[in-house]
N, C-alpha and C positions, 0 to 999 in steps of 0.2 A: 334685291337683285335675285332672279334666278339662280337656281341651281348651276353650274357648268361643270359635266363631269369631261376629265382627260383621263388616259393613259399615260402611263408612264413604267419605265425601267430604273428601279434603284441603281442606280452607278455605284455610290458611297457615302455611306454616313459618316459624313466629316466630322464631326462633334454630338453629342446628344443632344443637340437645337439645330443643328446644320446638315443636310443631306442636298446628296446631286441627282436631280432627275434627268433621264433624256427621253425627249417627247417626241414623238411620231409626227414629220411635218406640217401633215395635216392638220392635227393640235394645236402647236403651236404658231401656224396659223390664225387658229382658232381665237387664241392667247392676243395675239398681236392686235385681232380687230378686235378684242373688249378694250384694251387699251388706246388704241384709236377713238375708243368713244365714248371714254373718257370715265368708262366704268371701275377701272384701278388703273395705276400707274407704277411701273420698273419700280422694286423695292418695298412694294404694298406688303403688309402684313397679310396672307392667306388662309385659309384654315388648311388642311390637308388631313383625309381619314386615308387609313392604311386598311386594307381589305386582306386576307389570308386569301391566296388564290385558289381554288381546287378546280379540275378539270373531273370530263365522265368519259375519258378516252385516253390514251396511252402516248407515254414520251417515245413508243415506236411507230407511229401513224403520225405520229408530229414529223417524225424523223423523214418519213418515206413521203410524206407529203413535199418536203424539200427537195429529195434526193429526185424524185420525179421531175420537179418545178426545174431543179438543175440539165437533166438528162433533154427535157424539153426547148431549154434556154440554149444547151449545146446544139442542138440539132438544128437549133434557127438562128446560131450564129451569134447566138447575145452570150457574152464572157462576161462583159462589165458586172459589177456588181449593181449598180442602178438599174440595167436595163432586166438582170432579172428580179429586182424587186419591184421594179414596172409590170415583169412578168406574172408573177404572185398575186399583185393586185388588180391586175385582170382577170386571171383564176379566179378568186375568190368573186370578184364581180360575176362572172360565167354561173360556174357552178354553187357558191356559199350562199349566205343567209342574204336575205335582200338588205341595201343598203340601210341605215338612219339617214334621215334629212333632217339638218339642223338649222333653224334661219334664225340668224340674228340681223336687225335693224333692215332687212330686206334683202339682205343678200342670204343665200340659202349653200350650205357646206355639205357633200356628202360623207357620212362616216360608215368604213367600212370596220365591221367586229376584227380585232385580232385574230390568226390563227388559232392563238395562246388559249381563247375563251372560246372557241366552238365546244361545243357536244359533240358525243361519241355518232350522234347522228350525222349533223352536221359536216364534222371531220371524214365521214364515210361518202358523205354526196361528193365530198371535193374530191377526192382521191380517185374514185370512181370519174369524174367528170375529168381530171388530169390524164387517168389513165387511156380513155378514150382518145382525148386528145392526143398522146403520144403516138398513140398505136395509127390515127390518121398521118400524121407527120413521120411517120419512121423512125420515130426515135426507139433507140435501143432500150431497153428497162424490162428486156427477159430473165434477168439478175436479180433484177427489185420485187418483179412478184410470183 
């Protein structure tokens, strides 16, 4: 079988054999249709490698990258917390890395990179490409930069 790489957030390591992931829907989507076809099944034994994460850009451009994504989501009326994580991932569609296209069995999934793992590059085009945006909408963010 292929490789299939996910994301995931450690929630908790329940035991030293036991830990809780939470997948980014589009994953576990992902998850759902190998299982669908019949490539493992609920309670498969899987392998799982643990990666050390390191970034080339700062937990303050992470930060401002948000605080934007919010000030922008306010100005257009979006509170929900859905609808700006709707926001975000059209952000990054705009301005970020271009998508992965993942096709399995004929249907084709687009994967968009984490914020988490952009480069200091990367992180710079979005912020840059947010900040334009806001400044077209009138959103306030003369605080932020």
């Amino acid at each position: 079988m292929d490789e299939v790489r996910v994301s995931a957030i450690l929630l908790k390591a329940e035991t030293d054999r036991a830990v809780t992931l939470k997948l980014e829907p589009k994953q576990y989507e992902i998850l759902k249709e190998l299982a669908k076809q019949k490539k493992w099944k609920e309670g498969s034994v899987v392998g799982v490698m643990f990666e050390e994460w390191s970034d080339d850009r700062s937990d303050e451009a992470f930060n401002l990258f948000h605080k934007l994504r919010d000030r922008l989501a306010d100005r257009g009326d979006m509170h929900g917390t859905s609808e700006k994580e709707e926001l975000k991932q059209r952000l990054k569609l705009e301005y970020g890395p271009p998508p992965k296209v993942i096709s399995l069995d004929g249907k084709e999934y687009t994967e968009l990179k984490s914020t988490k793992d952009y480069s200091r590059k990367e992180m710079t085009a979005l912020i840059e490409g947010v900040i334009e945006m806001c400044e077209e909408y009138g959103a306030d963010i003369g605080d932020l930069i």
